[in-house]
mmCIF file as Biopython writes it, N, C-alpha, C and O atoms, coordinates in Angstrom:
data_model
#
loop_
_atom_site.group_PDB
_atom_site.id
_atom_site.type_symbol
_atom_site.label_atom_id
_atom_site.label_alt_id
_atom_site.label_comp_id
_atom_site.label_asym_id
_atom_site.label_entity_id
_atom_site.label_seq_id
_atom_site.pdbx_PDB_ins_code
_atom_site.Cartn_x
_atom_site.Cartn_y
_atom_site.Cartn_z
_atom_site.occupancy
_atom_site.B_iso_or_equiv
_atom_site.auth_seq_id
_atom_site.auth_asym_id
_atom_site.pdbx_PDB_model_num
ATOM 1   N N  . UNK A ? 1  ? 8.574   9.342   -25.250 1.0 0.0 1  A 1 
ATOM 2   C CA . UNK A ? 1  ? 7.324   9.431   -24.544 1.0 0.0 1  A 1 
ATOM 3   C C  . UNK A ? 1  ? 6.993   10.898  -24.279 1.0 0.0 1  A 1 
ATOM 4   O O  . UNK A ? 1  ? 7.827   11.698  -23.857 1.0 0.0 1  A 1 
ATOM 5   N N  . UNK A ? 2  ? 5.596   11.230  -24.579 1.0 0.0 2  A 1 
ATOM 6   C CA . UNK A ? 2  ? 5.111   12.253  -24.148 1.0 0.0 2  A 1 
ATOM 7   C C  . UNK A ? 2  ? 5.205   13.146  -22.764 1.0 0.0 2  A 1 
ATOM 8   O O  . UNK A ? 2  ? 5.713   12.349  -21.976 1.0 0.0 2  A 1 
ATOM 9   N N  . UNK A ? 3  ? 5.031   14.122  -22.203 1.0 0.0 3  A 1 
ATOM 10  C CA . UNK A ? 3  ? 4.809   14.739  -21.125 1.0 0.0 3  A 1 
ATOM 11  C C  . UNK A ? 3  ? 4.087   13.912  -20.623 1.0 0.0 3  A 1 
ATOM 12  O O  . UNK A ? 3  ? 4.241   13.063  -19.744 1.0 0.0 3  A 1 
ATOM 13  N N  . UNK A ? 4  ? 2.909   14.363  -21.534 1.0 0.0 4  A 1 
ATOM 14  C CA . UNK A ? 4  ? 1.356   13.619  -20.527 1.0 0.0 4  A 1 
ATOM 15  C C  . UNK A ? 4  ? 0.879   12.080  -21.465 1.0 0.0 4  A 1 
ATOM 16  O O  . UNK A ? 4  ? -0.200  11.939  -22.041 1.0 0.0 4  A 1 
ATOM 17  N N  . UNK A ? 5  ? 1.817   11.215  -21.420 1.0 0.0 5  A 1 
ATOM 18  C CA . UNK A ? 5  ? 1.965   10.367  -21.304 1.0 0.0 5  A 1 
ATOM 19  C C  . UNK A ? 5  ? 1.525   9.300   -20.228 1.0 0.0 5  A 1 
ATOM 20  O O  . UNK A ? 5  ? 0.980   8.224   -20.473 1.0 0.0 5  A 1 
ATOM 21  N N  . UNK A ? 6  ? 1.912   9.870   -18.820 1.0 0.0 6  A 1 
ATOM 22  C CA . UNK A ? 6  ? 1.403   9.297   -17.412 1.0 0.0 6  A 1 
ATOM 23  C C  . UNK A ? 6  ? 1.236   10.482  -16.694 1.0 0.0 6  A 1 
ATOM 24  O O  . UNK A ? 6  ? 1.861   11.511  -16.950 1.0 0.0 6  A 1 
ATOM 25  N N  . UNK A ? 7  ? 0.469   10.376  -15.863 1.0 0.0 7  A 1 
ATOM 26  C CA . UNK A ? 7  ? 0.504   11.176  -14.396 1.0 0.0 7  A 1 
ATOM 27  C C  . UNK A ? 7  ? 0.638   10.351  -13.413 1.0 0.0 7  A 1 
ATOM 28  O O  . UNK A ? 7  ? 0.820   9.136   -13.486 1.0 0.0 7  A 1 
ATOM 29  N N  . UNK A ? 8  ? 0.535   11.121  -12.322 1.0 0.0 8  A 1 
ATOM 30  C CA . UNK A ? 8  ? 0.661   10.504  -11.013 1.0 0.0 8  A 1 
ATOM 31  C C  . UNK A ? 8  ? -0.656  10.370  -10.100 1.0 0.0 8  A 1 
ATOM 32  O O  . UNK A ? 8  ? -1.509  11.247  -10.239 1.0 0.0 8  A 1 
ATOM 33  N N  . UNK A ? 9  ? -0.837  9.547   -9.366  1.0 0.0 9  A 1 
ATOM 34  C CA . UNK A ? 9  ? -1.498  8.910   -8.596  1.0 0.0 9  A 1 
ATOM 35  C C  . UNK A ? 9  ? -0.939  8.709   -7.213  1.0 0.0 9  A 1 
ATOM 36  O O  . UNK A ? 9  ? 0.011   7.945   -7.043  1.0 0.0 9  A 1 
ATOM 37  N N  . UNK A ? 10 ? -1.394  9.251   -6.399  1.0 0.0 10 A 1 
ATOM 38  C CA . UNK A ? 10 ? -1.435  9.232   -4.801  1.0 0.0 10 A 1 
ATOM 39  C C  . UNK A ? 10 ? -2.355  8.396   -4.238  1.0 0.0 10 A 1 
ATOM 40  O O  . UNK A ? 10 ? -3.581  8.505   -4.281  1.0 0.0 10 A 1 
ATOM 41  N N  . UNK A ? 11 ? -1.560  7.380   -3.599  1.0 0.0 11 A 1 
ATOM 42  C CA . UNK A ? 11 ? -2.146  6.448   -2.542  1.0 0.0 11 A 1 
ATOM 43  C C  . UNK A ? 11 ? -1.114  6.596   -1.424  1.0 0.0 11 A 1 
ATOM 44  O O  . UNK A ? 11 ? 0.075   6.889   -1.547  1.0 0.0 11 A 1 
ATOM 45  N N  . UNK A ? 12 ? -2.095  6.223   0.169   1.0 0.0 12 A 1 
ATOM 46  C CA . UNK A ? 12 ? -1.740  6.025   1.192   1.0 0.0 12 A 1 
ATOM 47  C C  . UNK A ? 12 ? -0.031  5.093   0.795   1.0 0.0 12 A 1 
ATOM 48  O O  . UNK A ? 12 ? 0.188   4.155   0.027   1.0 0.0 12 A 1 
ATOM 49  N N  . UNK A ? 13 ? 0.907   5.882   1.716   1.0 0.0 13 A 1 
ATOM 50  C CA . UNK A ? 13 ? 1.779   5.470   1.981   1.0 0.0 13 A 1 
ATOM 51  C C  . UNK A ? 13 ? 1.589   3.731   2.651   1.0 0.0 13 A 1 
ATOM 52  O O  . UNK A ? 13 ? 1.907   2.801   1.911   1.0 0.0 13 A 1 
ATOM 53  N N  . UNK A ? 14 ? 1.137   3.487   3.856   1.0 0.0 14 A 1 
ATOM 54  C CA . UNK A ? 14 ? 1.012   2.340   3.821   1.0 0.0 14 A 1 
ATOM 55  C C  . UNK A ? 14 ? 0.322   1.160   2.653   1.0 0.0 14 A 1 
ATOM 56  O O  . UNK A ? 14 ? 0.500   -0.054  2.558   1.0 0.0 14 A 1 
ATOM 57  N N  . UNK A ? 15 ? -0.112  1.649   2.241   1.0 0.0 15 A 1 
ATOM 58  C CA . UNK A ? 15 ? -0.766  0.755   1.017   1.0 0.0 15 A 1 
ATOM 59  C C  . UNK A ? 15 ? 0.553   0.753   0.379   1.0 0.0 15 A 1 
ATOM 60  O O  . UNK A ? 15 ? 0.960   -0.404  0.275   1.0 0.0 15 A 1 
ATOM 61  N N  . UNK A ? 16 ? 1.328   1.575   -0.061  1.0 0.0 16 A 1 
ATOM 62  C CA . UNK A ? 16 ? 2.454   1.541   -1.187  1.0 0.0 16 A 1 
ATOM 63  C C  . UNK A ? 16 ? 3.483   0.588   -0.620  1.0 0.0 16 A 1 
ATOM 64  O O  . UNK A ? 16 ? 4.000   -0.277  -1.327  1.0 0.0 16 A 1 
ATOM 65  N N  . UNK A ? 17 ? 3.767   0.745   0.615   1.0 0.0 17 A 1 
ATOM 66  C CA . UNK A ? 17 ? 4.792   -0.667  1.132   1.0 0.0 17 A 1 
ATOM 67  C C  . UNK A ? 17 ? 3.987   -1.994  1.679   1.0 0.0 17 A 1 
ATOM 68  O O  . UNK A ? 17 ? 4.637   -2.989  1.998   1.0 0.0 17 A 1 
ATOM 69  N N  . UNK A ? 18 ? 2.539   -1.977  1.778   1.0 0.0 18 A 1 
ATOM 70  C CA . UNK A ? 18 ? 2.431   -3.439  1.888   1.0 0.0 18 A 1 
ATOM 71  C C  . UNK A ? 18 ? 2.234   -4.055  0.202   1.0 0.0 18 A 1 
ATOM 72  O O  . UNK A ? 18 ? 2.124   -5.250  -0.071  1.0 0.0 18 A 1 
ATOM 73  N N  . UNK A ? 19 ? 2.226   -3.140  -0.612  1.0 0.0 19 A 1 
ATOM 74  C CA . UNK A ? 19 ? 2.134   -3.287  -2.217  1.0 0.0 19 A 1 
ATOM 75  C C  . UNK A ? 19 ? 3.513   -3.970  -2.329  1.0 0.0 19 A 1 
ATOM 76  O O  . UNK A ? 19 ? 3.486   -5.144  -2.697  1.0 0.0 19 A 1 
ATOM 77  N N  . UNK A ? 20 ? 4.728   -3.410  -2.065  1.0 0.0 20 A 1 
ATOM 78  C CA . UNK A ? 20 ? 5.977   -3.467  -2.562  1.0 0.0 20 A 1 
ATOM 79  C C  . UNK A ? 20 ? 6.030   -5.325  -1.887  1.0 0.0 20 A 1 
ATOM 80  O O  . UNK A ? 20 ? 6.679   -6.235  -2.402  1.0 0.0 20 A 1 
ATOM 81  N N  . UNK A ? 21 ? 5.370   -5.403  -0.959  1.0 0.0 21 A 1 
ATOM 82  C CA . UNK A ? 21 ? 5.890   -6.971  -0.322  1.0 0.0 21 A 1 
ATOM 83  C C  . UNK A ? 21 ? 5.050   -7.765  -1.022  1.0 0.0 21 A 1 
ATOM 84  O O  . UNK A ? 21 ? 5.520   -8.860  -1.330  1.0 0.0 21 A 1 
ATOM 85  N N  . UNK A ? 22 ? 3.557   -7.451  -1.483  1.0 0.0 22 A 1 
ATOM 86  C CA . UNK A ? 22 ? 3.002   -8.643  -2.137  1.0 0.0 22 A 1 
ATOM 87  C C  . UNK A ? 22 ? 3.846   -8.474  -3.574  1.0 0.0 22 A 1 
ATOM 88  O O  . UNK A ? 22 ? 3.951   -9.637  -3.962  1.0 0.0 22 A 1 
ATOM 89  N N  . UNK A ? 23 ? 4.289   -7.890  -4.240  1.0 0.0 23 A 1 
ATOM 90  C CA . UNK A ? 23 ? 4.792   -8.065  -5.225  1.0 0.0 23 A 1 
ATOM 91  C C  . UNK A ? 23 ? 6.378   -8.832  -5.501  1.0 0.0 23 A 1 
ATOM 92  O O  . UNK A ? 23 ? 7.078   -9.374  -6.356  1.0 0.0 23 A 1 
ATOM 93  N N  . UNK A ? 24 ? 6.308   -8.345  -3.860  1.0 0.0 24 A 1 
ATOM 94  C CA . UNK A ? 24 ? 8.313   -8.952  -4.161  1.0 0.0 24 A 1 
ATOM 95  C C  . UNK A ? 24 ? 8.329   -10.667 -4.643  1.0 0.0 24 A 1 
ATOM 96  O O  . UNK A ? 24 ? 7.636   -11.560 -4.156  1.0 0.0 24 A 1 
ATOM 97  N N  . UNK A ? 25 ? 9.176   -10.767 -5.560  1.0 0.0 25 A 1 
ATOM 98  C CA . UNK A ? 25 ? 9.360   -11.875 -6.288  1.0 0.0 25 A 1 
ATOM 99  C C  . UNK A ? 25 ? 7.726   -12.618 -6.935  1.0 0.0 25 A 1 
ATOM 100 O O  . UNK A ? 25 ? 7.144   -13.703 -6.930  1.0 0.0 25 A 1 
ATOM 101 N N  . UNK A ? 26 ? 7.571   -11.522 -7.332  1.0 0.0 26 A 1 
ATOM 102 C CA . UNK A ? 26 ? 6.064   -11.595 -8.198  1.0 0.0 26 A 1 
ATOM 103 C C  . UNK A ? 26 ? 5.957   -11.608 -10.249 1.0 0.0 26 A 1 
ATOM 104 O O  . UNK A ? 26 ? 5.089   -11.926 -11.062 1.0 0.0 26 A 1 
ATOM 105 N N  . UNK A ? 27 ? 7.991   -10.835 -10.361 1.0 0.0 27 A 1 
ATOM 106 C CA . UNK A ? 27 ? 7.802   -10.740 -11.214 1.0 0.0 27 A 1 
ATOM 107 C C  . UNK A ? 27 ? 7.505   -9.329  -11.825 1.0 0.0 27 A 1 
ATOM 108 O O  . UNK A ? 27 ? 7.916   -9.013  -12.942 1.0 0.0 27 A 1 
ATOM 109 N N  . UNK A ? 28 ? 6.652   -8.370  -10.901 1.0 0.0 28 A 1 
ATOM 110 C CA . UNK A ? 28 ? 6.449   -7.312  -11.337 1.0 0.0 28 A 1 
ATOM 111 C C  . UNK A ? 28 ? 7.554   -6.361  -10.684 1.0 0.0 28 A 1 
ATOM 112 O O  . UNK A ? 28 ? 8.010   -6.352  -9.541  1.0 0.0 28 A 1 
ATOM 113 N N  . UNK A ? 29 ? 7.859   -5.476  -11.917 1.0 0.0 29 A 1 
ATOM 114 C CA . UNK A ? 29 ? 8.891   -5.158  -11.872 1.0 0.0 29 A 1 
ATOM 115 C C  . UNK A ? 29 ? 9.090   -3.316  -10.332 1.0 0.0 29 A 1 
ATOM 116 O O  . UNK A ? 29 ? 9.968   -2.856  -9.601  1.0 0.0 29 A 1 
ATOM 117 N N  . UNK A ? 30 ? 7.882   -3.054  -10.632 1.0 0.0 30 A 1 
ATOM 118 C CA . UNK A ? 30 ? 7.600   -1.743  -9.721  1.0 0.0 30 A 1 
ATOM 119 C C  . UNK A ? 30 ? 6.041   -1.858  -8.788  1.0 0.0 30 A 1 
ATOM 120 O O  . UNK A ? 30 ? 5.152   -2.673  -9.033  1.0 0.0 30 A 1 
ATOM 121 N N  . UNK A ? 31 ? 6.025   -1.219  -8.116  1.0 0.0 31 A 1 
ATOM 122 C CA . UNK A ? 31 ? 4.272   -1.500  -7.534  1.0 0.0 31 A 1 
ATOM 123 C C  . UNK A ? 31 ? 3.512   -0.692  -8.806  1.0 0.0 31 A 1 
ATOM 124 O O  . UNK A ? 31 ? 2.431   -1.117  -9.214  1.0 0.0 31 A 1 
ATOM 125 N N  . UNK A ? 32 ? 4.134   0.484   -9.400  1.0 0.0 32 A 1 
ATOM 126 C CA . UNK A ? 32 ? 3.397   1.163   -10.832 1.0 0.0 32 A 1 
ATOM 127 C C  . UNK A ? 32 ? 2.969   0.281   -11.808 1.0 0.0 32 A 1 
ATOM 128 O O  . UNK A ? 32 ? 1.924   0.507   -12.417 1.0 0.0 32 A 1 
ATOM 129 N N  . UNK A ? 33 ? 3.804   -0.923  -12.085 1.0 0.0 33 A 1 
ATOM 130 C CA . UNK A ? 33 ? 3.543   -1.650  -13.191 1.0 0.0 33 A 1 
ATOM 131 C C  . UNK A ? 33 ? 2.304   -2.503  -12.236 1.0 0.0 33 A 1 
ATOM 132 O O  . UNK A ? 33 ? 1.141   -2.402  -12.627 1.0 0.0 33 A 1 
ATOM 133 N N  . UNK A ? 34 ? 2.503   -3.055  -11.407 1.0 0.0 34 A 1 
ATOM 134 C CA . UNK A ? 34 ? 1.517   -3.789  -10.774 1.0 0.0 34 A 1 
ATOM 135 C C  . UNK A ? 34 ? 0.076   -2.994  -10.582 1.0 0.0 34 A 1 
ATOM 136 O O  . UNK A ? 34 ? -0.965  -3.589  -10.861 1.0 0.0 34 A 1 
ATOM 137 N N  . UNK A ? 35 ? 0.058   -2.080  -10.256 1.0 0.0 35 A 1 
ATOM 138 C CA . UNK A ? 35 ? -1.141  -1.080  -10.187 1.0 0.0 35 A 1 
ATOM 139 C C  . UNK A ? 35 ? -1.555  -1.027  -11.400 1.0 0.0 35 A 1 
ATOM 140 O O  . UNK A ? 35 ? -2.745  -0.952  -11.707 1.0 0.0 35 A 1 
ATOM 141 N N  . UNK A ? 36 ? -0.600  -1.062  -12.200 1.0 0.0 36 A 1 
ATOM 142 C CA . UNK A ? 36 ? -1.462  -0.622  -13.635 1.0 0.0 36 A 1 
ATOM 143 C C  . UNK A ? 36 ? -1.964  -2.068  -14.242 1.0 0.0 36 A 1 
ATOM 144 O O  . UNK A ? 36 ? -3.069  -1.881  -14.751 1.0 0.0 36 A 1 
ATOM 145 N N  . UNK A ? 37 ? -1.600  -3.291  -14.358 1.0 0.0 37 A 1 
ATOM 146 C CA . UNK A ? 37 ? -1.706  -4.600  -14.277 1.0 0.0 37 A 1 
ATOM 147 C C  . UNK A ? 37 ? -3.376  -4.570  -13.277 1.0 0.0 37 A 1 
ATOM 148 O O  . UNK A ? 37 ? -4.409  -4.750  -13.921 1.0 0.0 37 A 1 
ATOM 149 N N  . UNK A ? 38 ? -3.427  -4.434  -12.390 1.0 0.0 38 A 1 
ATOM 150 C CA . UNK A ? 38 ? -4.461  -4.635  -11.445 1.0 0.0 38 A 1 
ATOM 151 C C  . UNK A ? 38 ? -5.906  -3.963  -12.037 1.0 0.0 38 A 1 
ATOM 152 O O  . UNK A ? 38 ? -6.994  -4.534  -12.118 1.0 0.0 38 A 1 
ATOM 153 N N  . UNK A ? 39 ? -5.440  -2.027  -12.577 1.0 0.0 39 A 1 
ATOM 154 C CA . UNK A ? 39 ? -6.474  -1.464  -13.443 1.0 0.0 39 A 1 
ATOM 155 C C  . UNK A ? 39 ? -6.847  -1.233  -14.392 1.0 0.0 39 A 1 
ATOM 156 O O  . UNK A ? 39 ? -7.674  -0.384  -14.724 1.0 0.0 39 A 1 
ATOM 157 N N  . UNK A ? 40 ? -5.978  -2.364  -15.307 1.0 0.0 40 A 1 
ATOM 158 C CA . UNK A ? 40 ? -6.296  -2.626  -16.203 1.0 0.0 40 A 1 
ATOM 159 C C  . UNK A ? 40 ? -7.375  -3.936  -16.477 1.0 0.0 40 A 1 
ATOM 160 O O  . UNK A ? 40 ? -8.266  -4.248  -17.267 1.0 0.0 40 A 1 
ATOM 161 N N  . UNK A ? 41 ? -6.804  -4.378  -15.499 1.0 0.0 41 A 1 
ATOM 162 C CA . UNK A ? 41 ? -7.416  -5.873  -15.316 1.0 0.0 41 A 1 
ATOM 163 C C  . UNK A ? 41 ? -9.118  -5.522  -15.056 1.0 0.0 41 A 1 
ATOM 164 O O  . UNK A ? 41 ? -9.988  -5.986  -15.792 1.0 0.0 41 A 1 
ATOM 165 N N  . UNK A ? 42 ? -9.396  -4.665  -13.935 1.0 0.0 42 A 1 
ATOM 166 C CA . UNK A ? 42 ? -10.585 -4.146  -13.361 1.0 0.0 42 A 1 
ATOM 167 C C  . UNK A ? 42 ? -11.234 -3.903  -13.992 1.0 0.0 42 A 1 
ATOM 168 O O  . UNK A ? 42 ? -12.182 -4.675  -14.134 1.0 0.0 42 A 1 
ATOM 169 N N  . UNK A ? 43 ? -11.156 -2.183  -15.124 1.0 0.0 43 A 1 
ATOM 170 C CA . UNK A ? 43 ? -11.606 -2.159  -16.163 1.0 0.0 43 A 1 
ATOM 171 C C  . UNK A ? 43 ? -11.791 -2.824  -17.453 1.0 0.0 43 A 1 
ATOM 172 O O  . UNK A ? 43 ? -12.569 -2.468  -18.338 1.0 0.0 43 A 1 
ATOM 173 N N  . UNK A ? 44 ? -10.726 -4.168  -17.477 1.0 0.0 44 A 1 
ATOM 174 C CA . UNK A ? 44 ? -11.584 -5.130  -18.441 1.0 0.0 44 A 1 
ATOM 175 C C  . UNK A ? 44 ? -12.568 -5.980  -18.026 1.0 0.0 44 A 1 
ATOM 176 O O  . UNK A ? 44 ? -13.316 -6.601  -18.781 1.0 0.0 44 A 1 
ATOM 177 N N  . UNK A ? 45 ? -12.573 -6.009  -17.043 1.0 0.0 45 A 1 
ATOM 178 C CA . UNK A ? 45 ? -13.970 -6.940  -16.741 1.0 0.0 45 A 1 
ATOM 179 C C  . UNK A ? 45 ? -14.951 -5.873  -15.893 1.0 0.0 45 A 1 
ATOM 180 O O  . UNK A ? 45 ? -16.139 -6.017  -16.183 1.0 0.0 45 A 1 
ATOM 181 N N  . UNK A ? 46 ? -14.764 -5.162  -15.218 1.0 0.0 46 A 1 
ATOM 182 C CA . UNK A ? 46 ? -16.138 -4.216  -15.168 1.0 0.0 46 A 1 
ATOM 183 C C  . UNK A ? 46 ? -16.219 -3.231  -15.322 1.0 0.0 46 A 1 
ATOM 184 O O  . UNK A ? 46 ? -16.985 -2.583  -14.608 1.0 0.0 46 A 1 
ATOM 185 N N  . UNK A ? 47 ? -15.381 -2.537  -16.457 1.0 0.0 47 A 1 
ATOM 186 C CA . UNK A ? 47 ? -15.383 -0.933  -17.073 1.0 0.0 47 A 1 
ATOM 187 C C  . UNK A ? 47 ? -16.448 -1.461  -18.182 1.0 0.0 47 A 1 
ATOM 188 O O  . UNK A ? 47 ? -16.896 -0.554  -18.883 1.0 0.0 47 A 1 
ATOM 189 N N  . UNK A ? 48 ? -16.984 -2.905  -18.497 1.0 0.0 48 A 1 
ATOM 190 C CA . UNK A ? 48 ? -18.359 -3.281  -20.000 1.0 0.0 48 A 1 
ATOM 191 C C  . UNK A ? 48 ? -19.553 -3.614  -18.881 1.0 0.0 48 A 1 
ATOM 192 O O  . UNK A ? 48 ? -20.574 -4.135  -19.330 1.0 0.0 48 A 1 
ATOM 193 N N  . UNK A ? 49 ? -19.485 -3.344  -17.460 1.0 0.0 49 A 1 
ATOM 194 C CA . UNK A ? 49 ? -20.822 -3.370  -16.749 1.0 0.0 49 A 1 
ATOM 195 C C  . UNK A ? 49 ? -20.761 -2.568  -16.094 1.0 0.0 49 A 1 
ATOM 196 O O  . UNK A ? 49 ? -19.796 -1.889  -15.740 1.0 0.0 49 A 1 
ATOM 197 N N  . UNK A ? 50 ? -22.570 -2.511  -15.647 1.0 0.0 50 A 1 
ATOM 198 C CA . UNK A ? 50 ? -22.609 -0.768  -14.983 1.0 0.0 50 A 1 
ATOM 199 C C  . UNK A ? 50 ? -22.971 -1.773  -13.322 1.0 0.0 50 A 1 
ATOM 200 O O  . UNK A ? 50 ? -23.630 -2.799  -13.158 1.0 0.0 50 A 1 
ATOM 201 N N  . UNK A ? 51 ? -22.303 -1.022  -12.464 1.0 0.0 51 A 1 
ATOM 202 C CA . UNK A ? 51 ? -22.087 -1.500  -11.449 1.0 0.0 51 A 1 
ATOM 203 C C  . UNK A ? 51 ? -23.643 -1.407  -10.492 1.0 0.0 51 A 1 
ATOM 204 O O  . UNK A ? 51 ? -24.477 -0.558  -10.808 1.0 0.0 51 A 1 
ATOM 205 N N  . UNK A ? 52 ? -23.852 -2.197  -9.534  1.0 0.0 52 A 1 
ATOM 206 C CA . UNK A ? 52 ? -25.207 -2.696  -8.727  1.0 0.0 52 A 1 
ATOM 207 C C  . UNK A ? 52 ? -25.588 -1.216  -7.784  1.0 0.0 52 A 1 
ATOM 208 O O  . UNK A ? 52 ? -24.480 -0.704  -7.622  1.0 0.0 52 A 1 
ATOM 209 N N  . UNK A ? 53 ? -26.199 -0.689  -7.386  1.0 0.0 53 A 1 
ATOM 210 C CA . UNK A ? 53 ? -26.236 0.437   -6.664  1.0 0.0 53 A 1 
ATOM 211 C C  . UNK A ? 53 ? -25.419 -0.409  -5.287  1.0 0.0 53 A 1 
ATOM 212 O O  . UNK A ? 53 ? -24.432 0.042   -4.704  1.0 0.0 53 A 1 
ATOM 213 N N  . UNK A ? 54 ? -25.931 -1.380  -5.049  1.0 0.0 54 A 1 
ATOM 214 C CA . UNK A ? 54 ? -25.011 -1.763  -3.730  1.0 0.0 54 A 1 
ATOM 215 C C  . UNK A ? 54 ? -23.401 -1.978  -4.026  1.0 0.0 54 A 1 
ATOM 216 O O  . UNK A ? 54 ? -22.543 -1.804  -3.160  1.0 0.0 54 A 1 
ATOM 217 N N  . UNK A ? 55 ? -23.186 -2.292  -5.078  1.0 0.0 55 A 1 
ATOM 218 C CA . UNK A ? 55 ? -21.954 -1.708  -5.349  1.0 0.0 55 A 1 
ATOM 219 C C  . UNK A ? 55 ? -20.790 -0.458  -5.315  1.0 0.0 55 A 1 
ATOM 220 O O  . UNK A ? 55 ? -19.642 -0.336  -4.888  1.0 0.0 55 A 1 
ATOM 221 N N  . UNK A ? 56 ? -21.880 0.475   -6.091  1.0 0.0 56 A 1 
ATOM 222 C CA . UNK A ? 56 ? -21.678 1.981   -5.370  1.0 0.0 56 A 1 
ATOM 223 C C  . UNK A ? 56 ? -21.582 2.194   -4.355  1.0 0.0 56 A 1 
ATOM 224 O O  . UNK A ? 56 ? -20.595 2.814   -3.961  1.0 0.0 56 A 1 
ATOM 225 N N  . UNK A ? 57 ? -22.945 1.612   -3.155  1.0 0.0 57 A 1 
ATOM 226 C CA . UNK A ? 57 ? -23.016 2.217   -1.990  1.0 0.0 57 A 1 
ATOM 227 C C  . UNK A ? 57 ? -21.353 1.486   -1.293  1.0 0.0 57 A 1 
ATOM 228 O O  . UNK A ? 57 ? -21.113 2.093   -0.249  1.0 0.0 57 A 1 
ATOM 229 N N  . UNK A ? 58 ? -20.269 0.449   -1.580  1.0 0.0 58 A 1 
ATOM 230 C CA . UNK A ? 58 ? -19.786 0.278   -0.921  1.0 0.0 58 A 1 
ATOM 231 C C  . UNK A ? 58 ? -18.399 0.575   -0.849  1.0 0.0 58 A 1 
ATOM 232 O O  . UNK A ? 58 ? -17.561 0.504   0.049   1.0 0.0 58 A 1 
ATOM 233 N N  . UNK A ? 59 ? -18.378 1.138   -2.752  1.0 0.0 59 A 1 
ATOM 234 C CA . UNK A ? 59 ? -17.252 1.609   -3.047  1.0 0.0 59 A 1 
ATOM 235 C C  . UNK A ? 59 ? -17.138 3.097   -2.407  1.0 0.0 59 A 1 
ATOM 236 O O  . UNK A ? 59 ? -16.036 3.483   -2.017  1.0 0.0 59 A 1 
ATOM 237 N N  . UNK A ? 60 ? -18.554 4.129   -2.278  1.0 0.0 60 A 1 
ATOM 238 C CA . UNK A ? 60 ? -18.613 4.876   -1.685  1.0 0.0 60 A 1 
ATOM 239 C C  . UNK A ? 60 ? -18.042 5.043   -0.342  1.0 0.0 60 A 1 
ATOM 240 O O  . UNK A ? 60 ? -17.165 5.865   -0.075  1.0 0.0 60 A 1 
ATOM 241 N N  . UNK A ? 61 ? -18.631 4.147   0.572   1.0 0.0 61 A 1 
ATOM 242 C CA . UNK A ? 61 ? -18.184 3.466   2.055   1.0 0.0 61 A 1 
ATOM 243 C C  . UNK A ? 61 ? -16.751 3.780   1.633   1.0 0.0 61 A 1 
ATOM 244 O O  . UNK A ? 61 ? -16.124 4.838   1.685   1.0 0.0 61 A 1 
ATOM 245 N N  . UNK A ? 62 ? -16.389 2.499   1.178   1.0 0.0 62 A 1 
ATOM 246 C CA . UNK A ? 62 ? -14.808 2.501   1.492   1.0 0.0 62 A 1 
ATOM 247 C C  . UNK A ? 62 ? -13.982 3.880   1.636   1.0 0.0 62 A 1 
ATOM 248 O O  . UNK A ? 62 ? -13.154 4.228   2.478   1.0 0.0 62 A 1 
ATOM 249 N N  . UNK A ? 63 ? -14.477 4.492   0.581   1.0 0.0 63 A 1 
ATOM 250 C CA . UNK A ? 63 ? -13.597 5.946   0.129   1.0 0.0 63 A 1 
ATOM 251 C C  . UNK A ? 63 ? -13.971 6.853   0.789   1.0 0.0 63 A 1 
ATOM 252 O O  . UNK A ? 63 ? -13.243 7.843   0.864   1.0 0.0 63 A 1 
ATOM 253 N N  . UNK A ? 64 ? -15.567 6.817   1.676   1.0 0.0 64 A 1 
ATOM 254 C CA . UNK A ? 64 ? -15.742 7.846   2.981   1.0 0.0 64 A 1 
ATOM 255 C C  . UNK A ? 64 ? -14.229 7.341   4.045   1.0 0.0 64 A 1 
ATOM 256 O O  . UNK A ? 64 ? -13.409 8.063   4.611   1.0 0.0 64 A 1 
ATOM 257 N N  . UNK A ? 65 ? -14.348 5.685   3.980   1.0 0.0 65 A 1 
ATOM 258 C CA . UNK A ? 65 ? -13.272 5.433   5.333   1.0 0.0 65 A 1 
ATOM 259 C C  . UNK A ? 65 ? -11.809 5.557   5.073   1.0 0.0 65 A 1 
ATOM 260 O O  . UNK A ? 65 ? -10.883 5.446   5.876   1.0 0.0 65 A 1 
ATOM 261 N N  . UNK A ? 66 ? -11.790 5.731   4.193   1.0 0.0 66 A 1 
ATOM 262 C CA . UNK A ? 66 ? -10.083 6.627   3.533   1.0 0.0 66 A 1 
ATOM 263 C C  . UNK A ? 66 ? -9.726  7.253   3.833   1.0 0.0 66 A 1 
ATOM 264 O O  . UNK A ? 66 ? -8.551  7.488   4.114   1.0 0.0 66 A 1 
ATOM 265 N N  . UNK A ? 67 ? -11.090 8.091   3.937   1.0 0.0 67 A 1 
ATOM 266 C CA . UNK A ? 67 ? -11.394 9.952   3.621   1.0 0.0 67 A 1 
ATOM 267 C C  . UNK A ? 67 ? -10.975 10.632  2.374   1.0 0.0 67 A 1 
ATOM 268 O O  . UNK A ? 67 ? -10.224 11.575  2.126   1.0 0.0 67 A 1 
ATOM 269 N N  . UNK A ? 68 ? -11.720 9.828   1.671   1.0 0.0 68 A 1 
ATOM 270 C CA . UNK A ? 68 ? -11.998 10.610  -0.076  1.0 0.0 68 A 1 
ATOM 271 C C  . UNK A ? 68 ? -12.736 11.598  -0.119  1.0 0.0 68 A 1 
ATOM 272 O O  . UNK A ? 68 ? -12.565 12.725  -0.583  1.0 0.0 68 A 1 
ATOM 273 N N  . UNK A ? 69 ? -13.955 10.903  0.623   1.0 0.0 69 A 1 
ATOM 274 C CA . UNK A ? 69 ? -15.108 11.835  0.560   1.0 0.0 69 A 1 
ATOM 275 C C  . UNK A ? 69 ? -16.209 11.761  1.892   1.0 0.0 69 A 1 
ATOM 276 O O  . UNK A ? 69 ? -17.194 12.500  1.921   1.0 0.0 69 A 1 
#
């Protein structure tokens, strides 16, 4: 495998251990494989549509209440 093969991705620590419990005995082997399972999944069903402006406005929301942006 390449260097840049993968990078890394930073999420909230709490998100990463309530991740680790929905997954336990899920089968998936890391919360990485599950994350990637999840955005892959996402982008096959709405990476072929362009999303609703109220869509935006809420994905926006969310990621102001993160503090993305």
């Amino acid at each position: 495998m390449k260097t840049r093969d993968k990078v890394t991705i930073k999420i909230p620590y709490p998100l990463y251990k309530n991740l680790q419990k929905v997954i336990k005995d899920s089968g998936f082997a890391s919360v990485t494989e599950f994350v990637t399972f999840v955005l892959r999944d996402v982008i096959s069903t709405k990476g072929k549509e362009l999303l609703s402006s109220e869509e935006v406005a809420k994905i926006k929301d969310k990621l102001k209440k993160l503090g993305y942006i």
